[in-house]
N, C-alpha and C positions, 0 to 999 in steps of 0.2 A: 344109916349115918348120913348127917348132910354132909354135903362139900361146900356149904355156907357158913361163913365163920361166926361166932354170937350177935356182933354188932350187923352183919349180914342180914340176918335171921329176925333182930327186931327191926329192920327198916322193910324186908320183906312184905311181916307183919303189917305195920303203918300203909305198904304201898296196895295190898289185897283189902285194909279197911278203907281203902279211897282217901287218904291222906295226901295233901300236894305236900313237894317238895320244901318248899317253904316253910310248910305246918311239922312235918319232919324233922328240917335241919334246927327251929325253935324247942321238940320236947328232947331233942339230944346232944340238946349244946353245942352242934356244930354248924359250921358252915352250908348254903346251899350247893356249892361246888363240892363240897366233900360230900354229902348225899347226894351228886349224880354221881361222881366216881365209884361210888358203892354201887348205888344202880347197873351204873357200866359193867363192874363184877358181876352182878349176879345175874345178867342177859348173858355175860362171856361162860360163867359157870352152869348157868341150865339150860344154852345154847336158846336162847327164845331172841326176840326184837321185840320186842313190844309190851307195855303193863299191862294190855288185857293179855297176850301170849303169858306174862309172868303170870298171873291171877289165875287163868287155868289151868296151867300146872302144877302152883302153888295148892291147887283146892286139889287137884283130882290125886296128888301124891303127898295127901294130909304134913304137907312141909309145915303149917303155921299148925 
């Protein structure tokens, strides 16, 4: 089970396809501040720093 929430999960998604932030916050109707606060989450919740740190984890614990 993740401890990433749904909208968590598709922006995840978006950030392991190499999507900016900007191309992001456009296919989900929100703001860019509100996709880094998500971001923020999910560095706090899979304890990483960094989008390649996310992207590694994200692959090697099949989350996407």
């Amino acid at each position: 089970v993740s401890p990433l929430t749904k909208r968590e999960q598709e922006i995840l998604y978006y950030i392991v396809s190499g999507i900016t932030n900007e191309r992001i916050a456009v296919e989900l109707f929100i703001s860019t501040q509100t996709v880094r606060n998500h971001i923020k989450n999910i560095y706090e919740k899979l304890q990483v720093h960094s989008k390649a740190q996310v992207v590694a984890k994200a692959l090697k614990e099949k989350m996407i």
